[in-house]
C-alpha positions as CSV (number, residue, x, y, z in Angstrom):
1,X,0.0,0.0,0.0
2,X,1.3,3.2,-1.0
3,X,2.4,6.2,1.5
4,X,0.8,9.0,2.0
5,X,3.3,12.2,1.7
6,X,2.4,15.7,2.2
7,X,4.6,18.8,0.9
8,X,4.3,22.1,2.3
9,X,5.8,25.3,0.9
10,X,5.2,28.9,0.5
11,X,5.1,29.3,-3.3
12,X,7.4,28.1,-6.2
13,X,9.2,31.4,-7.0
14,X,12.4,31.0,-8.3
15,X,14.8,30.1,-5.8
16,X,16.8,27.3,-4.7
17,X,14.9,25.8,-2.4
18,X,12.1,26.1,-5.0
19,X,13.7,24.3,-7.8
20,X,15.2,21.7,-5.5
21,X,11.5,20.8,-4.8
22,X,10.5,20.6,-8.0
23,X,14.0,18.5,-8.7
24,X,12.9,16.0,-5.6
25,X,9.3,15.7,-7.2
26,X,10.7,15.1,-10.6
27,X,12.9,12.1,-8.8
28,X,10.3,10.6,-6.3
29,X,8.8,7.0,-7.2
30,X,5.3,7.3,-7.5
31,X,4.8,4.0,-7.6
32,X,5.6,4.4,-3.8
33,X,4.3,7.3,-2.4
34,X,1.2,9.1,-3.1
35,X,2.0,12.8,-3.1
36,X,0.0,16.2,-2.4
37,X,1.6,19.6,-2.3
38,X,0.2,22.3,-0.3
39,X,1.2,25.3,-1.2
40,X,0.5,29.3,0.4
41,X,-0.2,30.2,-2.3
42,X,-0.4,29.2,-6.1
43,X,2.6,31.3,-7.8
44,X,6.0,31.5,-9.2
45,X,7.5,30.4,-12.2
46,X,8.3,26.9,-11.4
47,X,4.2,26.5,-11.0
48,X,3.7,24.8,-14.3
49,X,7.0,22.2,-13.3
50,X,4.8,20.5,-10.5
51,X,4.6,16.7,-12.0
52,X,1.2,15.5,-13.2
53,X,1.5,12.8,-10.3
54,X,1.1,15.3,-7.7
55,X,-2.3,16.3,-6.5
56,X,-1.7,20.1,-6.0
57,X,-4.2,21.1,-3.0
58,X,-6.2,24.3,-2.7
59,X,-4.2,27.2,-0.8
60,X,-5.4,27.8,2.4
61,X,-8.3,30.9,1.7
62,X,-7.3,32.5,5.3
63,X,-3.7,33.1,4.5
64,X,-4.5,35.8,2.0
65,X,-5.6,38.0,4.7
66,X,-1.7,38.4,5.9
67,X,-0.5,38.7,2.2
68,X,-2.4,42.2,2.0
69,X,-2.9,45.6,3.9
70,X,-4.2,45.8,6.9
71,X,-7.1,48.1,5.4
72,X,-8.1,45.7,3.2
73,X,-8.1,42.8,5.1
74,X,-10.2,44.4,7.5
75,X,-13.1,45.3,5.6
76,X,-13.1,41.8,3.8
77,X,-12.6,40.4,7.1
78,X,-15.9,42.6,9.0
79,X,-17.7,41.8,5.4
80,X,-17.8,38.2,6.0
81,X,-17.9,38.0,10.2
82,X,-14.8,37.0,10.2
83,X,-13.8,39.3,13.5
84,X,-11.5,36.6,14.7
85,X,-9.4,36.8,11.6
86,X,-9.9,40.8,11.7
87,X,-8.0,40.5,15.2
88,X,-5.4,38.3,14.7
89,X,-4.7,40.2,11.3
90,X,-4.6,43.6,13.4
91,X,-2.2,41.6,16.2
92,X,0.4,40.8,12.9
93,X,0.2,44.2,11.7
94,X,1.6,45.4,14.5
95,X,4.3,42.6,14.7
96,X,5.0,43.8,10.9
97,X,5.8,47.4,12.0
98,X,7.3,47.0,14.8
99,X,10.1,44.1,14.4
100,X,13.1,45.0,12.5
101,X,14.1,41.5,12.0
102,X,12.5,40.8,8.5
103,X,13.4,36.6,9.5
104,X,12.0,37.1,13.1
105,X,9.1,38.8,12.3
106,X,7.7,36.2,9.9
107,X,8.3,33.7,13.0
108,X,6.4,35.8,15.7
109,X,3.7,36.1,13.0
110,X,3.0,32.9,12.6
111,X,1.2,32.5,15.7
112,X,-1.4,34.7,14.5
113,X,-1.5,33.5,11.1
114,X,-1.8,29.8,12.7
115,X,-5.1,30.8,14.3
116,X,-7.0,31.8,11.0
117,X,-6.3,28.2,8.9
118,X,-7.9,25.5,9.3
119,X,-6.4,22.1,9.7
120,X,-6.2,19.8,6.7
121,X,-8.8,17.5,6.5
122,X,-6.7,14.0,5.6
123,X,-4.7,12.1,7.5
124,X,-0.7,11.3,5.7
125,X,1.9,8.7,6.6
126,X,4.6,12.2,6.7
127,X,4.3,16.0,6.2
128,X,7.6,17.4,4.9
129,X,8.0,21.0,5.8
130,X,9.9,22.1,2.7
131,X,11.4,25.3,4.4
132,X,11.9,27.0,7.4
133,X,9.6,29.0,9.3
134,X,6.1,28.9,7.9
135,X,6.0,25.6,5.7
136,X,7.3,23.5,9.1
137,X,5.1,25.8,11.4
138,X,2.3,24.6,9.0
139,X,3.4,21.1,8.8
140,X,3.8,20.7,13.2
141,X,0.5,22.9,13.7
142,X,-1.9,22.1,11.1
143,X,-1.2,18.7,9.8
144,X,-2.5,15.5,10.7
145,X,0.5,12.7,10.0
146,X,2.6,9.7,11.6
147,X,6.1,11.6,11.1
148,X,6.7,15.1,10.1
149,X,10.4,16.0,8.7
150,X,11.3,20.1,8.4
151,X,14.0,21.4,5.8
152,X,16.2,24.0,6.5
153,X,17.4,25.7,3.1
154,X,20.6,27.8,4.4
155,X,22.9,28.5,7.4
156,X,20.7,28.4,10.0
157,X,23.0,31.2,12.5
158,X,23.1,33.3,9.0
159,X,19.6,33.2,8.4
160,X,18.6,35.8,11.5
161,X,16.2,33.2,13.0
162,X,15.6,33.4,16.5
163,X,16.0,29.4,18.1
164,X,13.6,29.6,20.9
165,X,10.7,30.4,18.6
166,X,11.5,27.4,16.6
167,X,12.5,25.4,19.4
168,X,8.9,23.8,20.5
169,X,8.4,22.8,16.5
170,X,11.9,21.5,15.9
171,X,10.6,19.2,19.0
172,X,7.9,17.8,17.2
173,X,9.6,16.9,14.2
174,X,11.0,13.6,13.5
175,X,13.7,14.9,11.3
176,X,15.5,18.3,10.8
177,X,17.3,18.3,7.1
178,X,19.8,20.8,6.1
179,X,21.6,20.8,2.6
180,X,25.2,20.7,3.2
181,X,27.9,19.4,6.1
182,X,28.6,22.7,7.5
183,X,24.5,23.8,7.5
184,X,24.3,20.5,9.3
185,X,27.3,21.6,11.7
186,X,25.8,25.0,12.9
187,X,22.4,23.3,13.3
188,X,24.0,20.6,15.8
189,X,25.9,23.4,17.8
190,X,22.2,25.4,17.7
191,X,20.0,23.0,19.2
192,X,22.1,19.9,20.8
193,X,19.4,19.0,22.3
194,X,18.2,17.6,18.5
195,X,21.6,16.3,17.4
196,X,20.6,13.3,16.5
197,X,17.4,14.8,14.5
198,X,19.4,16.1,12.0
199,X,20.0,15.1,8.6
200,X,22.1,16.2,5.6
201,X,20.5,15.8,2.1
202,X,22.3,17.4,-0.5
203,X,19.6,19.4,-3.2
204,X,18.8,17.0,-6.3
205,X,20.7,18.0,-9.5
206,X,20.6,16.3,-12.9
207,X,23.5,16.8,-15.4
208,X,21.6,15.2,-17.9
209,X,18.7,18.0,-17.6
210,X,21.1,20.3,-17.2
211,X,23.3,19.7,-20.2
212,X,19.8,19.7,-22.9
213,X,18.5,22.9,-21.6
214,X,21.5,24.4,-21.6
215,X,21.3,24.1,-25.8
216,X,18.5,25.4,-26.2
217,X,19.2,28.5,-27.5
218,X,22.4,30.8,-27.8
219,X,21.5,34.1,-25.9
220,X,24.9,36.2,-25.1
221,X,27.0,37.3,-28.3
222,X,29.1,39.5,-27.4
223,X,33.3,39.8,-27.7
224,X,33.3,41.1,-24.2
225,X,34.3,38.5,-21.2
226,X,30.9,37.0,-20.1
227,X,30.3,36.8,-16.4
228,X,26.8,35.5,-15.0
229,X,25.6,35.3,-11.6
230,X,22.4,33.5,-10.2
231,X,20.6,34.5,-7.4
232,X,17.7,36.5,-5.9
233,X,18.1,40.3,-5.5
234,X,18.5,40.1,-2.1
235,X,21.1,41.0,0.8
236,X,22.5,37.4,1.3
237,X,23.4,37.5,-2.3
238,X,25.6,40.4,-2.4
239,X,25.1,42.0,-5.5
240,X,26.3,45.2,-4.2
241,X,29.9,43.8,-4.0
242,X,29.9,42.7,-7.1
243,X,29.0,46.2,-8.7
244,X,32.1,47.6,-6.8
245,X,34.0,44.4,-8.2
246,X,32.6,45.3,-11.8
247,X,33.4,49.3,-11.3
248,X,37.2,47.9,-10.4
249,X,37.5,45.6,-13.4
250,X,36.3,48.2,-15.9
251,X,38.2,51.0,-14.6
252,X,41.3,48.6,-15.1
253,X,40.0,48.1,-18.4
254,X,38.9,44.8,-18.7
255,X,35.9,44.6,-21.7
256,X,33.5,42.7,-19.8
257,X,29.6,42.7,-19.4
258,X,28.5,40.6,-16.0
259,X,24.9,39.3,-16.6
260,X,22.7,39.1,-13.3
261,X,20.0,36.4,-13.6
262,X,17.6,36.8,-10.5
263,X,14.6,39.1,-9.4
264,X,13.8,40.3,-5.7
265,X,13.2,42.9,-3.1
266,X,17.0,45.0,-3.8
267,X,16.5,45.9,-7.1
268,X,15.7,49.2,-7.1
269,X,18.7,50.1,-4.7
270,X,20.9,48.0,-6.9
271,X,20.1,50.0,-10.2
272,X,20.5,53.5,-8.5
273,X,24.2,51.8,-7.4
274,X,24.4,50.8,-11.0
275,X,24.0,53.8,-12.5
276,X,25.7,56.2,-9.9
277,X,29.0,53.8,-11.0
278,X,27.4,54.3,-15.0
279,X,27.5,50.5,-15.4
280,X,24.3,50.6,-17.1
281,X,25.9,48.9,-20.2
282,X,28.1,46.6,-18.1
283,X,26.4,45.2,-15.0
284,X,22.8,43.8,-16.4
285,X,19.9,42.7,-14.4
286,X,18.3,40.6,-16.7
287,X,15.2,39.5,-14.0
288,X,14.4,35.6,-13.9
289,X,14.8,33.4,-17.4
290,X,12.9,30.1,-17.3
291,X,15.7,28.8,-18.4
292,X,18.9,30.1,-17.1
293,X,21.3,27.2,-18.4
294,X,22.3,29.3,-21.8
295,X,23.5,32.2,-20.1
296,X,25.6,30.0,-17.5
297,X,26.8,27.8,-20.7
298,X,27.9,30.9,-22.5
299,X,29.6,32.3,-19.4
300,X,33.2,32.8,-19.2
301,X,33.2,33.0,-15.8
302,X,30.5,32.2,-13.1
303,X,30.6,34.1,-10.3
304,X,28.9,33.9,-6.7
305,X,29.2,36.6,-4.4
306,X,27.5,35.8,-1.8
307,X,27.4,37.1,2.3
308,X,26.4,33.2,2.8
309,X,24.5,30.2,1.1
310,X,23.4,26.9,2.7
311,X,24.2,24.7,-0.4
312,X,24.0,26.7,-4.0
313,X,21.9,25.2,-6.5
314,X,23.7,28.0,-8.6
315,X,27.0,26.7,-8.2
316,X,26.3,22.7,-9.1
317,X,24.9,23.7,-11.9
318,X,27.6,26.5,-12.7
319,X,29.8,23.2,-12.1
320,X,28.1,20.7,-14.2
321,X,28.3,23.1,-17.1
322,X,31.8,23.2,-16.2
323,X,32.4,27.1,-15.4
324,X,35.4,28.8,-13.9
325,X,33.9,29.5,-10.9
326,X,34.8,32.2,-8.3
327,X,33.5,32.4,-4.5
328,X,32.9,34.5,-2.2
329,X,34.3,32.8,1.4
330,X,31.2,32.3,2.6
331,X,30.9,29.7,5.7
332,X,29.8,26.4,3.4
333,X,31.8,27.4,0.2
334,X,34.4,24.9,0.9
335,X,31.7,22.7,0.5
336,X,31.2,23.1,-3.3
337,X,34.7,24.5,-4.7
338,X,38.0,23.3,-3.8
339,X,40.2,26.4,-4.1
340,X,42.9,26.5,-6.9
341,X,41.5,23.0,-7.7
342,X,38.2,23.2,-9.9
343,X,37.9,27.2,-8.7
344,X,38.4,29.9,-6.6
345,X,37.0,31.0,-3.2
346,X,38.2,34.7,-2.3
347,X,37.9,36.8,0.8
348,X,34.3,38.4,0.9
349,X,35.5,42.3,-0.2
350,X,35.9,43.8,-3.6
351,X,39.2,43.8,-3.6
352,X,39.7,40.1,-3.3
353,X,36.8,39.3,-5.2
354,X,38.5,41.9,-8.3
355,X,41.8,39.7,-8.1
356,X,40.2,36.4,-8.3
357,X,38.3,37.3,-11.4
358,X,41.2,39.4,-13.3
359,X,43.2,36.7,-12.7
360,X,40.8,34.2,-14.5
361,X,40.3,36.9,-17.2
362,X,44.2,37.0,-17.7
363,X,44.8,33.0,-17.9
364,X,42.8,31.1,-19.8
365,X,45.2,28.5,-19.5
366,X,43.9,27.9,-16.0
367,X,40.1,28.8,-17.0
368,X,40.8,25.4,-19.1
369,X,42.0,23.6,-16.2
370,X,39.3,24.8,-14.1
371,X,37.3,23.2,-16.6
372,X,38.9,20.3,-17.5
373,X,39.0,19.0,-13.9
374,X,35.3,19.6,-13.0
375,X,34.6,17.5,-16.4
376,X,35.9,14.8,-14.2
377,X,33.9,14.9,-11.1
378,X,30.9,13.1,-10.7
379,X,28.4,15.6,-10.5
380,X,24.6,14.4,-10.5
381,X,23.0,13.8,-7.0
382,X,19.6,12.0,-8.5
383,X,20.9,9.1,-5.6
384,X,20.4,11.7,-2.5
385,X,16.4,10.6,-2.8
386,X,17.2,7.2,-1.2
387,X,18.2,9.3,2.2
388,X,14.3,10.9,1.6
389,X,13.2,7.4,1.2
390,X,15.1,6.2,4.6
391,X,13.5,9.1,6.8
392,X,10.1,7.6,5.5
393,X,10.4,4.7,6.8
């Protein structure tokens, strides 16, 4: 008789933790497990991705309440007698003023947003809370299942999160699942009272997948040396580093163009840095592609600045199209590149991340090394399901 497996997540916008869903669906064995995905609500670009095996469920009709202003949500709220939701929507709105942590004030929310949704009405054999905060909140509060398992996406310390708000749900779960060693490492010395709850299972990448989409289509044309980076618009990213970086390397007079494939919350502060350096020509924010394997493919270099990453989908890809690759020395970076071997990882200034780069630029002979070597590795992680399949058990 087959399982019954419940994934919860917030929407499928395009981020890592996103497309490593859809990645897990795309591997599960449906002969196995029967599988329903709840998610907040029904958006984002990987929406038409979900597999025709899974039995997408309807978002929960309350949550829309926190997902607008205050205003509105009150008159909809009074309009349908609904003064319960009308309170606890007022309670939140004052938690969204008031906390400056943008992380910690989606967890104090919660609480509020918990009392407005119903429970699901099915029992499952597991709930998998697909990220942290609200999708394991969901999973411990307002599921009905035999095991529930929570994944945490990124450095749990760099994250923001404040422990003794997740404390009483880590409790509950059977399983705490984190993407790389190191992730796994800072969760340990976090909550040692869980040790033995948590897992590592690395994101599910397919070379194969990869490789075909990747020539579908020639996109950059240019002489110029190509650099791409993937990632959302976003602080943890670092995206303002790299504008310095690309200010440096053209003042030098390197003939570049650095493509920026990614869409979020920064943008608007990163053009006005863009074109106060008048990099409007050089540093391009090209939003989100569908398909962003032509642009890595054509790169020169690939580059990832980031402040700090739990384990980059970005990157394996990057690698499995066999990039030069240069990193930022963010905490789980060793955990991807080897430096000097198949890439670099530089200190996490402009200065350092300038050298790396123009150094890449200047030797192609160890660009082709770079490459050669990560032709070699064994890249695809399809196998990383199996340690899925042993937590449902």
């Amino acid at each position: 008789m087959k399982k019954k497996i419940l994934f919860v997540m917030n929407n499928l916008n395009c981020g890592g933790a996103e497309k490593a869903l859809i990645s897990l669906l795309d591997t599960i064995d449906y002969t196995m497990y029967d599988v329903d995905l709840l998610l907040m609500k029904h958006e984002g670009l990987f929406l038409n991705k979900i597999p025709s095996s899974v039995n997408l469920l309807e978002e929960p009709t309350e949550y829309k309440y926190f997902d607008m202003s205050v205003k509105l949500a009150l008159v909809d709220c009074i309009k349908k007698g609904r003064l319960d939701i009308a309170i606890s929507r007022l309670l939140a709105g004052i938690i969204i003023r008031t906390e400056k942590n943008r992380v910690r004030c989606e967890q104090r929310v919660w609480k509020y947003i918990s009392k407005s949704l119903k429970h699901i009405n099915k029992n499952y054999d597991i709930a998998v809370g697909y990220l942290e905060k609200t999708p394991i909140y969901f999973c411990v509060d307002k599921v009905n299942a035999l095991k529930k398992i929570g994944f945490i996406h990124n450095d749990y310390d760099k994250l923001g999160m404040d422990p003794l708000l997740d404390r009483p749900y880590f409790e509950k779960l059977k399983n705490v699942v984190t993407v790389s060693e190191e992730c796994g490492n800072v969760l340990k010395n976090r909550f040692p009272m869980y040790d033995e709850k948590v897992k590592v299972m690395h994101n599910i990448v397919s070379p194969s997948t990869i490789n075909k989409m990747s020539l579908e289509q020639r996109v950059l044309s240019e002489d110029e040396i190509k650099i791409v980076s993937v990632g959302r618009l976003n602080h943890q990213k670092g995206f303002e580093l790299a504008i310095e970086t690309c200010k440096e390397l053209v003042q030098t007079g390197y003939s570049i163009k650095w493509y920026i494939i990614g869409e979020g919350e920064d943008r608007e502060k990163l053009e006005k840095m863009i074109s106060l350096n008048s990099l409007q020509e050089t540093f391009i924010l090209m939003g989100i592609k569908e398909n962003p394997y032509p642009y890595i493919r054509e790169a020169d270099i690939y580059v990832q600045p980031s402040r700090f990453e739990g384990k980059s989908i970005a990157i394996d890809e990057a690698k499995i199209l066999r990039k030069p690759i240069v990193l930022t020395n963010f905490s789980t970076a060793k955990d991807q590149i080897t430096n000097n071997e198949n890439g670099l990882i530089v200190d996490m200034n402009s200065k350092a991340l300038y050298e790396g780069i123009a150094s890449l630029i200047d030797n192609s002979a160890l660009r082709e090394q770079f490459s050669l070597r990560l032709s070699k590795e064994n890249l695809g992680t399809e196998t990383e399901i199996n340690k899925l399949y042993e937590m449902f058990q």
